[in-house]
C-alpha positions as CSV (number, residue, x, y, z in Angstrom):
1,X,27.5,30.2,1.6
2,X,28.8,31.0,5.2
3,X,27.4,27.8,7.5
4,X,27.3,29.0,11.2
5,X,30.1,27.8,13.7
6,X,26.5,25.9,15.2
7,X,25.3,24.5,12.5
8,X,29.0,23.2,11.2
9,X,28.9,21.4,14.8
10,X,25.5,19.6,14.6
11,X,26.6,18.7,10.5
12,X,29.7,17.3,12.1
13,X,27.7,14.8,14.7
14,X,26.0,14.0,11.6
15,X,28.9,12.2,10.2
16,X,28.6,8.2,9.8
17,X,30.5,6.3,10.5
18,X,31.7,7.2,13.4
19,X,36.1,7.1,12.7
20,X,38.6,9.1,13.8
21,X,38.7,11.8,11.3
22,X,34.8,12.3,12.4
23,X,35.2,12.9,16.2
24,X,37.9,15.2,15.2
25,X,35.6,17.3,12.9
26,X,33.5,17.1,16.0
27,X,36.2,18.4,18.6
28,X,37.3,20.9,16.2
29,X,33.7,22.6,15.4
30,X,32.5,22.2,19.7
31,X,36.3,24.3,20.2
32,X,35.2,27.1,17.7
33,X,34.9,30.6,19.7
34,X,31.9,31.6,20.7
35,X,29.9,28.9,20.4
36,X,26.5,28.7,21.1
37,X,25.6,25.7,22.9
38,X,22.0,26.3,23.1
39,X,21.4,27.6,20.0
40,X,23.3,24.5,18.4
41,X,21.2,22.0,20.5
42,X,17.9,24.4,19.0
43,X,19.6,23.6,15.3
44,X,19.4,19.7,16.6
45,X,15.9,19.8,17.4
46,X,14.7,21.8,14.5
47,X,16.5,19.3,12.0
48,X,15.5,16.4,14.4
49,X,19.3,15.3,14.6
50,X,19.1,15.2,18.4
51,X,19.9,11.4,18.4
52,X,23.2,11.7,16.3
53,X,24.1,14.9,17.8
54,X,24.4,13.1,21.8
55,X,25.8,10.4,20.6
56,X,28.6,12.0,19.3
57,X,29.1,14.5,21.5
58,X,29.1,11.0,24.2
59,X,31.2,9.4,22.3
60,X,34.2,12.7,21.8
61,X,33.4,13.0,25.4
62,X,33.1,17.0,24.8
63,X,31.9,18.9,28.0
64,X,28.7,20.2,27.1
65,X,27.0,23.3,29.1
66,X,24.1,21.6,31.1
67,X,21.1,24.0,29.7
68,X,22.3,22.5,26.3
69,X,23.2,18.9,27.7
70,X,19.9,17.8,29.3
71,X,17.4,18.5,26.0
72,X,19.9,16.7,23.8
73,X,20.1,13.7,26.6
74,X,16.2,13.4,27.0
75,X,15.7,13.8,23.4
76,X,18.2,11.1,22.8
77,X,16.5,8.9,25.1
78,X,12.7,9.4,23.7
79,X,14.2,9.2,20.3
80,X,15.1,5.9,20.9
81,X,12.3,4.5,22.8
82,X,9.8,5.8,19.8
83,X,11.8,3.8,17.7
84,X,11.4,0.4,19.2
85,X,7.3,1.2,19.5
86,X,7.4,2.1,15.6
87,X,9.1,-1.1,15.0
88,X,6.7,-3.6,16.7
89,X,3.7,-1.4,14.9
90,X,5.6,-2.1,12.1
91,X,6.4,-5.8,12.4
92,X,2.5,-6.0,12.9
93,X,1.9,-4.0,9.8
94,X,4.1,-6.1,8.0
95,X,2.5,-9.2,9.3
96,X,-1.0,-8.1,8.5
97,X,-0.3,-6.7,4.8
98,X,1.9,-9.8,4.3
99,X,-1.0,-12.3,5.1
100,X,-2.8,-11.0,2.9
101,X,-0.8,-11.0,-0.1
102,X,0.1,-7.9,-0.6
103,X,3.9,-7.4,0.0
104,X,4.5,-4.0,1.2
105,X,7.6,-2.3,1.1
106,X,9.1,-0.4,4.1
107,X,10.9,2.9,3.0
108,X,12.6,5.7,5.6
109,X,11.6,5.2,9.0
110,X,13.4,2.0,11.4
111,X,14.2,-0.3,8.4
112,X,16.7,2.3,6.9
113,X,17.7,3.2,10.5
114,X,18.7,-0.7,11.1
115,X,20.0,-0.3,7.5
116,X,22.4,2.6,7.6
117,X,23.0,3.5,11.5
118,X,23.3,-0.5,12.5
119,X,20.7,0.6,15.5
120,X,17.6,1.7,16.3
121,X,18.8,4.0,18.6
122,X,20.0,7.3,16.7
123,X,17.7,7.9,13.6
124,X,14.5,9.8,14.7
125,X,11.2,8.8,12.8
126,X,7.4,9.8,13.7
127,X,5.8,7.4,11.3
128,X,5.4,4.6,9.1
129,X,6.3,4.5,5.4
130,X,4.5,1.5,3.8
131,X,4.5,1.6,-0.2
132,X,2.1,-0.8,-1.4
133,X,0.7,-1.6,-5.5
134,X,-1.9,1.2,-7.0
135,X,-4.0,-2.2,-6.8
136,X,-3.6,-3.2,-3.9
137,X,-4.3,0.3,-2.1
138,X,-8.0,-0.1,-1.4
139,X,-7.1,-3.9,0.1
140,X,-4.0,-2.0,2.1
141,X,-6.9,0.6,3.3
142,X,-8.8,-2.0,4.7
143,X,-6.4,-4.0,6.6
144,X,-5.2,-0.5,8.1
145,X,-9.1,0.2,9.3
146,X,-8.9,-3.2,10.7
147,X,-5.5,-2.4,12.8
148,X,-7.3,0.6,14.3
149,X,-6.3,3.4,11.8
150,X,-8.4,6.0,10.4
151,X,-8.1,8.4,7.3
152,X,-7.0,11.7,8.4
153,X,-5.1,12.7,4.3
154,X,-7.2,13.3,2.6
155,X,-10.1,14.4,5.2
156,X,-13.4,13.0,5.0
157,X,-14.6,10.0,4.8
158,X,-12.8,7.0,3.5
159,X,-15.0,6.0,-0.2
160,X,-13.6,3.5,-2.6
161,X,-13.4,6.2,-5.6
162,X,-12.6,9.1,-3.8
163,X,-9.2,7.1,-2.3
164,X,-8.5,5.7,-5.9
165,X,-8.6,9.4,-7.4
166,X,-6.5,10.5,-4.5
167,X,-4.0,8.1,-5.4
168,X,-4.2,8.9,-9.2
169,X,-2.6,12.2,-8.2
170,X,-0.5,12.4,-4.9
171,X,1.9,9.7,-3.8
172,X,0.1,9.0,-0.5
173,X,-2.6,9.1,1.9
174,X,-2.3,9.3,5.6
175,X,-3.5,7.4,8.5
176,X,-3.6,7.7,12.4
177,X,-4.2,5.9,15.2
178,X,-4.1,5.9,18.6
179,X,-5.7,9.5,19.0
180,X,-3.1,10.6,16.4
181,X,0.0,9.6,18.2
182,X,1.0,7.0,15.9
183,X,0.9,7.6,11.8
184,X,1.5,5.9,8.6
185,X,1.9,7.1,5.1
186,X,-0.2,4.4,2.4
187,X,2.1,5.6,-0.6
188,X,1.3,3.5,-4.5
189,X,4.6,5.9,-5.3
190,X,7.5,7.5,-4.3
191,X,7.5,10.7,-5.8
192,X,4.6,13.0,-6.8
193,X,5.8,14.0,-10.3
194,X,5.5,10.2,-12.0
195,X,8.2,11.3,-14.6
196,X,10.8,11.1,-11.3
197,X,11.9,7.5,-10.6
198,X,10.0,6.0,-12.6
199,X,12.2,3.1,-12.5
200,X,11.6,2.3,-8.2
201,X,8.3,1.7,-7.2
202,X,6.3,-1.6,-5.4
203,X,7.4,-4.3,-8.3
204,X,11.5,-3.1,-7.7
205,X,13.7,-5.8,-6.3
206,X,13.5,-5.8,-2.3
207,X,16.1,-7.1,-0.1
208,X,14.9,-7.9,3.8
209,X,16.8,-5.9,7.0
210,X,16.6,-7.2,10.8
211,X,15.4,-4.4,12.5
212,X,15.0,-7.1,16.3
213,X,16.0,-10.4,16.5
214,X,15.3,-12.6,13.7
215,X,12.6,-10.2,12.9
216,X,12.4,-8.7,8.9
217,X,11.2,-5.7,6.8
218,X,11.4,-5.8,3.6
219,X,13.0,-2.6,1.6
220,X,15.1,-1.4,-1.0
221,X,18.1,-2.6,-2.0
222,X,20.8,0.3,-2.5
223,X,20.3,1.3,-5.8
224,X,16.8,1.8,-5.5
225,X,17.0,2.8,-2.5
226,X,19.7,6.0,-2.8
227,X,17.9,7.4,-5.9
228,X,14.7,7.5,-3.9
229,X,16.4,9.0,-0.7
230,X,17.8,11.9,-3.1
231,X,14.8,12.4,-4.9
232,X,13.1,12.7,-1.5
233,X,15.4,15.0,0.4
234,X,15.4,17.4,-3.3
235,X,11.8,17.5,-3.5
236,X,11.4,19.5,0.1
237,X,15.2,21.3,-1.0
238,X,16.7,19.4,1.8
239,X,15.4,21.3,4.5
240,X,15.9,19.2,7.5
241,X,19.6,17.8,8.2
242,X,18.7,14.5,9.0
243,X,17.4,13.8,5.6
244,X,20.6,14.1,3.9
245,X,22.4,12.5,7.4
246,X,20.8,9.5,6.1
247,X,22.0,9.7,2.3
248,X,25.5,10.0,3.6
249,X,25.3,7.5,6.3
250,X,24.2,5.0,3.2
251,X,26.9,5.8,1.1
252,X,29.4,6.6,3.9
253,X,31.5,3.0,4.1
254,X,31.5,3.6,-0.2
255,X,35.1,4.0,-1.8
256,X,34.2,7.0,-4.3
257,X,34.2,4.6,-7.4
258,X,30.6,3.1,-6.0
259,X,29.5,6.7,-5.3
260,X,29.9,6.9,-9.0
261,X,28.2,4.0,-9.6
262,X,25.1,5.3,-7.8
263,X,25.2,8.2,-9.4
264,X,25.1,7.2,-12.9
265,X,22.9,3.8,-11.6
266,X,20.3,6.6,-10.2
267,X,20.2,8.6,-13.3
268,X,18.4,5.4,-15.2
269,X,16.2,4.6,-12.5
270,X,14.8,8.5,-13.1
271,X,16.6,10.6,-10.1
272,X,17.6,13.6,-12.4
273,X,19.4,16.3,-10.5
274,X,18.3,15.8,-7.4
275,X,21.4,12.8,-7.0
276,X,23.6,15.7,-8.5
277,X,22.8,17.7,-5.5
278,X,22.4,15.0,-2.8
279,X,26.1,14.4,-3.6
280,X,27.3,18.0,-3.6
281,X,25.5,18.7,-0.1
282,X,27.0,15.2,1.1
283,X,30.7,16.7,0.4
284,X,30.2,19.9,1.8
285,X,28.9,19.1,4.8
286,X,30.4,15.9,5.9
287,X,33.3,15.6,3.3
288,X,32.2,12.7,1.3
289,X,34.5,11.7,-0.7
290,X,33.9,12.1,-4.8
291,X,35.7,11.5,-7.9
292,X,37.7,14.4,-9.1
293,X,36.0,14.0,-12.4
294,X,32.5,13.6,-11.1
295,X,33.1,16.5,-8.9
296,X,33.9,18.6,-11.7
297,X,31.2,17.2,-13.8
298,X,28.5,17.8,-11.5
299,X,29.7,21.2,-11.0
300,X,29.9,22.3,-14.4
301,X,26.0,22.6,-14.6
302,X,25.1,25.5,-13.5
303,X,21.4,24.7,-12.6
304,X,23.0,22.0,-9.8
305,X,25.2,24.6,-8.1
306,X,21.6,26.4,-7.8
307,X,20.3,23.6,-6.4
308,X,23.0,23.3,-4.5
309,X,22.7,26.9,-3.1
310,X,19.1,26.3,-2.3
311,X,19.4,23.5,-0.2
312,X,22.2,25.6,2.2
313,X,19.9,28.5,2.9
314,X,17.3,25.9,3.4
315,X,18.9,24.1,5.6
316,X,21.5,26.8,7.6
317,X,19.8,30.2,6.5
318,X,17.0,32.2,8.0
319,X,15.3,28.6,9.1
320,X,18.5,27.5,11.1
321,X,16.9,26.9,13.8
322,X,13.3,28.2,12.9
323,X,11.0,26.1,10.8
324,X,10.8,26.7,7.4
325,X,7.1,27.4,7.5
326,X,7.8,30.1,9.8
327,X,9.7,32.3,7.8
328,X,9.5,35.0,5.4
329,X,8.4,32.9,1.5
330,X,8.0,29.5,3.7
331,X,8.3,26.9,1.3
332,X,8.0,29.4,-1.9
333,X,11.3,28.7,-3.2
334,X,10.7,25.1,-3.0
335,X,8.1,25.2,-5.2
336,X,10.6,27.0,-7.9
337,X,13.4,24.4,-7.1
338,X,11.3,21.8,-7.8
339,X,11.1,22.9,-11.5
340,X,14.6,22.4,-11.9
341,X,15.1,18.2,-10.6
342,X,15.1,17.3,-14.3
343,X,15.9,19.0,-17.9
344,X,13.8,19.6,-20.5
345,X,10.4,21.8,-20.7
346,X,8.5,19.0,-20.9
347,X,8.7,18.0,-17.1
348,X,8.6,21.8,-16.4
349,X,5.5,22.2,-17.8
350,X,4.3,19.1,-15.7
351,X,5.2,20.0,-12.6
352,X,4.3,23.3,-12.8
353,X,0.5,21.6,-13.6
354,X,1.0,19.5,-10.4
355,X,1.9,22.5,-8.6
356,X,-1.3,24.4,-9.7
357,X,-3.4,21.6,-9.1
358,X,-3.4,19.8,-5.6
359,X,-5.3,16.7,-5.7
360,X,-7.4,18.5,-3.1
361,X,-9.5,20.6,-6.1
362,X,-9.6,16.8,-8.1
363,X,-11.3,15.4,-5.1
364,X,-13.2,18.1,-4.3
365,X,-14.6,18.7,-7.7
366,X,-14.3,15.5,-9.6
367,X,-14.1,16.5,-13.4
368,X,-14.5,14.3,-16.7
369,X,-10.8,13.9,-17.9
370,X,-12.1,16.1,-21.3
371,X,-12.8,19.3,-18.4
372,X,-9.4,18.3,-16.5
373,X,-7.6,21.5,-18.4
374,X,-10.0,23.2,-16.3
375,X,-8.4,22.4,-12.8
376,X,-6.9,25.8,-12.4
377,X,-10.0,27.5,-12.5
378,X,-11.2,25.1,-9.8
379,X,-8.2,26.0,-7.3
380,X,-9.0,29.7,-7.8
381,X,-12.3,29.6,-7.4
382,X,-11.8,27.2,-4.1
383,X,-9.3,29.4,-2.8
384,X,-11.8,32.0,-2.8
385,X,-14.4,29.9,-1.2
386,X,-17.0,29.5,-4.4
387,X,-17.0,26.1,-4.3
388,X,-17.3,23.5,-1.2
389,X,-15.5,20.1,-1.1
390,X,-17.7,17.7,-2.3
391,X,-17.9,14.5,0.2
392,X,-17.1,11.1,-1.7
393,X,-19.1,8.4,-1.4
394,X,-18.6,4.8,-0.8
């Protein structure tokens, strides 16, 4: 696929860490004719790269058109003032959930930031990703109600059974605070299909980052931690930059023997394709460097050159600088991707049942798990209003 003179720009920014051979890939794409410094600063924002894109563009010291210069700069600079209040919520959080036993695990958001970028600064985040034991979850509730959050995923009131049977079937609730300025996401897993990565969840190994001065998160150590960032950047096909900005930023100091290493490590902790394509996006976009015969290997299946095909268009197609949800199918082909993260009809058939059923219609209707086959009836017949949610109790 052709990637826009733009879009090559912003990918190029995107690069980590910053060397030689980047700010020349930088230089290079700003000096392309015809460049379109607004609509590449539009690409930025859409992708929510804006952070990566000044500072690289600072750093080359490439003159930049002011209409184009002065979003970028103030985007930059609120960028990196969100990040510092997400990390004291989160140092709070951590303090709370930690008191009371419960040893959450921070995943995304300013831990990987400290992680991968060595800053707060560059790596934009809106909220806070706390992963937490299916039996601690109703504890983990609590303590959020306590620090001034409120249930907003599902909607409705917060009842004991109706979270537990949420969390049966999705991968997280969500909470606000602060009149919905600030957000975090109460996940008991990482990914919504249980047959992905079912080896990295709340009992994995953890390994502490400093994200301020002598102050810790806890995460997940590299391993772990890459098979769940591919796994989570496949399961939306990729479509915002940063996502796999982040994957490569990880892996970017790697010589290409440990990207190997990953790979295969990532295929026993239950990534499946989606590290197959993580790695093909990660050299075509910022050259990341892979073994001739993993190259080849990867290539030679020709359901991960799909993938690989999907995750372009998603990412530099008709939602360049549009979001996806915006244009013509939205997320549709997403949903077909999806099918495709792991072999076998087995997991097909299982995703294609998660697909059918959101855990919306389970809470909605709870059924006796003999009537469960019965789900997709129940979508339908919400979707065409004949039945009203049913409000949980306590």
């Amino acid at each position: 696929m052709h990637l826009p003179p733009e879009f090559k720009l912003v990918a190029a920014c995107c690069r980590w860490p910053p060397s030689p051979e980047r700010d020349a890939a930088v230089r290079d794409a700003a000096a392309a004719a015809g460049i379109d410094w607004n609509l590449a600063g539009r690409i930025a924002e859409r992708h929510r790269v804006e952070g990566l894109v000044w500072a690289a563009l600072v750093r080359t010291g490439i003159a930049v058109p002011e209409s184009a210069a002065a979003p970028l700069r103030a985007a930059a600079a609120r960028i990196a003032r969100q990040n510092l209040a997400l990390t004291a919520e989160s140092l709070r959080l951590a303090a709370l959930l930690d008191g009371a036993g419960l040893n959450p695990l921070f995943v995304k958001g300013v831990s990987l930031g400290a992680l991968v970028y060595g800053s707060l600064a560059p790596k934009m985040g809106w909220d806070i990703d706390l992963l937490v034991s299916p039996k601690a979850v109703e504890a983990a509730a609590a303590l959020l109600e306590q620090a001034g959050y409120r249930l907003a995923v599902p909607a409705g009131p917060r009842g004991r059974q109706r979270l537990r049977l949420w969390h049966a079937h999705w991968k997280e609730s969500v909470w606000t605070a602060s009149e919905g300025r600030r957000f975090v996401e109460l996940h008991t897993r990482l990914s919504d299909n249980p047959m992905l990565l079912p080896g990295v969840g709340p009992d994995s190994p953890r390994r502490l980052v400093e994200v301020a001065r002598g102050r810790f998160l806890s995460t997940l150590p590299d391993d772990e931690l890459f098979a769940y960032l591919c796994v989570h950047g496949a399961s939306s096909a990729w479509f915002r930059l940063k996502w796999i900005a982040d994957l490569a930023a990880l892996i970017g100091d790697s010589p290409p023997a440990e990207i190997e290493r990953l790979y295969r490590r990532s295929q026993t902790l239950g990534a499946g394709r989606a590290a197959a394509q993580a790695l093909l996006l990660c050299e075509r976009l910022f050259a990341t460097p892979l073994p001739a015969a993993l190259d080849a290997e990867l290539r030679a299946d020709r359901v991960n050159r799909w993938l690989l095909a999907i995750a372009l268009r998603k990412l530099a197609g008709r939602a360049l600088a549009t979001e996806l949800h915006d244009t013509r199918l939205g997320t549709a082909t997403i949903h077909l991707m999806q099918l495709g993260l792991l072999p076998g009809f087995r997991f097909k058939l299982a995703e294609l049942r998660r697909q059918l059923v959101s855990p919306v219609d389970r809470v909605a209707l709870p059924l006796p798990r003999p009537l469960a086959f019965l789900y997709p009836l129940v979508a339908l017949s919400r979707r065409l209003g004949a039945i009203r949610p049913v409000r949980g109790g306590k």
